[in-house]
Phi, psi and omega in degrees: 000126176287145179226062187271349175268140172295121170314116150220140168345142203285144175321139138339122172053138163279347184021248146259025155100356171306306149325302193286303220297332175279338177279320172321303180282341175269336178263353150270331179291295171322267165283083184266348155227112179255137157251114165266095179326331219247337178217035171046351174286141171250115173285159168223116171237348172309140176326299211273320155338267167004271188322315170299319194283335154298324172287358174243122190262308208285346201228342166219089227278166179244011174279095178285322234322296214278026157260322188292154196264158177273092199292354214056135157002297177284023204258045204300161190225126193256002172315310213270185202028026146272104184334299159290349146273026190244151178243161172316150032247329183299300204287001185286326194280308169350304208280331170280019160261329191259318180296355154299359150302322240192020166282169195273357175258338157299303168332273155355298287204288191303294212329340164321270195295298180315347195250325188300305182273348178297289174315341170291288197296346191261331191252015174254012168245352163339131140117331177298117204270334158255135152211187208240111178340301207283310199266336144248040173199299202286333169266322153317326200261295180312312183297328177291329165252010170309289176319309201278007160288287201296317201107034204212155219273121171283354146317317148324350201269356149324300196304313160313324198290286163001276189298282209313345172275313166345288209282346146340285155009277194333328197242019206274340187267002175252139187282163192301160189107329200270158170259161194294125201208154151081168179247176207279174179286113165331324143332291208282299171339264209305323195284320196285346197254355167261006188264317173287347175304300183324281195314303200330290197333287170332312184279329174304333178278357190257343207268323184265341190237103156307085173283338182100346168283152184284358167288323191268355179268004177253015161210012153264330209296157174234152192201132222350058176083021166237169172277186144305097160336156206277331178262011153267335152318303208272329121003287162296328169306298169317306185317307182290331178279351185266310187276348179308333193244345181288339176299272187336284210294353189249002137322322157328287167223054114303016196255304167297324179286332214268324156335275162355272201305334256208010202319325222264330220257325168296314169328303183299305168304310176318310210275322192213124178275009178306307208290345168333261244288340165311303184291354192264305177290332178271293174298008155295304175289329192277322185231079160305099190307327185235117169291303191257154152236147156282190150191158192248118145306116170316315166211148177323167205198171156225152142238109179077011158090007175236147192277147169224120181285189200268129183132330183301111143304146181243130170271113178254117156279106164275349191279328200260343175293330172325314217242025189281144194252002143318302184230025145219124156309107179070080174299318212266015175263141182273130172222124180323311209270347179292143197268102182267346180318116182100003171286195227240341187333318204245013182080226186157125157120252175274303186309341193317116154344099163284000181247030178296324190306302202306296206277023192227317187268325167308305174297312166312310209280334169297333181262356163280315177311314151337296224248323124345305193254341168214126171329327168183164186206161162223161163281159208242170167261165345267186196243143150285110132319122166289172222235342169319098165344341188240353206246142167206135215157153161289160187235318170222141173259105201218103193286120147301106196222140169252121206301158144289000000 
């Protein structure tokens, strides 16, 4: 393996991705497995390297507990019952509780009410010859329905946003790899301990009120003959409410930025609306809303033929396995035609994203509705990246649109 690129730490800020997406490609070609020594972490960018380290659960585990460093008590800690820290045999039973929400026929089910708020939200910009995508469509529509999934009022939802930026925050200076050390800023503490404050309230209310909601059916369930702790409830709450709504909204548009880059391929769409759901899929591979996953080696191990010892966090770059050109041809191009199937974006193994239906039909009805309501669009100035390390996406878009 040549090593004329020197191994290093991924650019500063994800921005649009340029930068990253080209350190991504010099570090798979170069390094396809880096130790970094220095924050213990082992990148991985190869597909198939990738792929192997998701799919062994028994040898690369998703239980950070005993590395997070103990924040103290007045600390919430949203680890716990979240699925994706979580490992067998707990995460089976989780997981086979909460994914009755979120089979493609529960999904199905939604699409109604899912196409009914898009048209709302598409008609409180009407006559508007600019707006701003992310903060009238794209961030509203996944939140609203989520909330209305938990039971909990979406009215709120300034507020999800607010924490949810917190606990970004929480993570902007630390490099990818490191485990979490020192303490958080008073600030982001207070948005966290008012976001459990929130959930707790709910589950207590739940605890006396049968709603008929996945919150209350998330605190009657017994998982190996106990209920759920009232902070592994509000744990899994946070999770869902967080990731429910964020994939979507930064797939949305990430979809417009990949458009952009793309004319003749919007051009296509425009002409046959069959190529949607293509087109939802292809920017899943090509502009991946979540660049990484961790996972911790269990034990020494190999990957790709370089050794890791048992302790490592491990980095799966899913943004450079998306473009590895082993297993997609002419990787940086967006192309409609491509058999995208499998690509790394929704994860792979136990972990497979469940809310892929729900985020493949929200981003669809949306991008029909687009393409409905207006004849043509550009992007507008200036566009917010988000600033998270691990996220790649808009924070704000701001659309130039011509009615049809």
């Amino acid at each position: 393996m040549s090593d004329t690129f020197e191994a290093k730490r991924p650019p500063t800020g994800v921005g649009d991705g340029v930068d990253l997406i080209a350190w991504c490609r010099r570090m798979r070609e170069h390094h396809p497995v880096w130790l970094d020594d220095e924050t213990q972490g082992a990148h991985v960018f190869r597909f198939d390297d990738i792929q192997t380290v998701l799919s062994t659960p028994e040898v690369f585990g998703s239980d950070f507990g005993e590395l997070t460093p103990d924040f103290g008590e007045d600390v919430p800690n949203f680890m716990e019952g979240v699925l994706t820290m979580t490992d067998p045999p707990m995460h089976g039973k989780l997981r086979k509780l909460v994914s009755q929400g979120f089979t493609p026929r529960s999904i199905a089910r939604l699409e109604p009410r899912v196409a009914e708020l898009a048209d709302e939200l598409f008609e409180s910009v009407a006559g508007q010859d600019r707006f701003d995508f992310v903060s009238s469509i794209t961030y509203p529509l996944p939140v609203i329905v989520i909330a209305e999934m938990l039971g909990i009022p979406a009215s709120d939802r300034d507020l999800f946003r607010q924490w949810g930026e917190a606990l970004l925050a929480s993570n902007y200076e630390l490099p990818v790899g490191a485990i979490p050390e020192g303490d958080i800023s008073s600030d982001i503490v207070d948005q966290m301990k008012e976001m459990r404050d929130y959930l707790l309230s709910h589950v207590e209310d739940r605890r006396n009120n049968d709603r008929g909601d996945l919150i209350s059916r998330l605190v009657a369930v017994e998982v190996e003959g106990e209920r759920l702790k009232d902070t592994e409830v509000v744990g899994f709450l946070n999770f869902l409410l967080l990731a429910g709504h964020l994939t979507t909204t930064l797939l949305m548009g990430n979809a417009l930025l990949s458009f952009a880059d793309a004319p003749d391929a919007l051009a296509r769409v425009r002409g046959d609306r069959s190529l949607v759901p293509a087109a939802v899929e292809e920017t899943l591979r090509h502009r991946p809303p979540v660049i990484f996953q961790y996972r911790l080696a269990k034990q020494d191990t190999e990957i790709g033929g370089v050794h890791v010892p048992a302790g490592r966090p491990v980095v799966t770059w899913l943004l450079a396995g998306n473009r590895d050109p082993e297993k997609f041809a002419s990787p940086d191009r967006f192309d409609l035609d491509r058999a995208t199937t499998g690509h790394l974006t929704f994860g792979h193994g136990i972990h497979f994203c469940l809310g892929t239906p729900l985020a493949r039909m929200e981003s669809r009805l949306v991008m029909e509705r687009l393409l409905d309501r207006y004849s043509d669009w550009s992007l507008g100035d200036p566009v917010y990246y988000e600033r998270s390390p691990d996220i790649f996406g808009v924070k704000s878009l701001p659309l130039d649109v011509t009615p049809a």
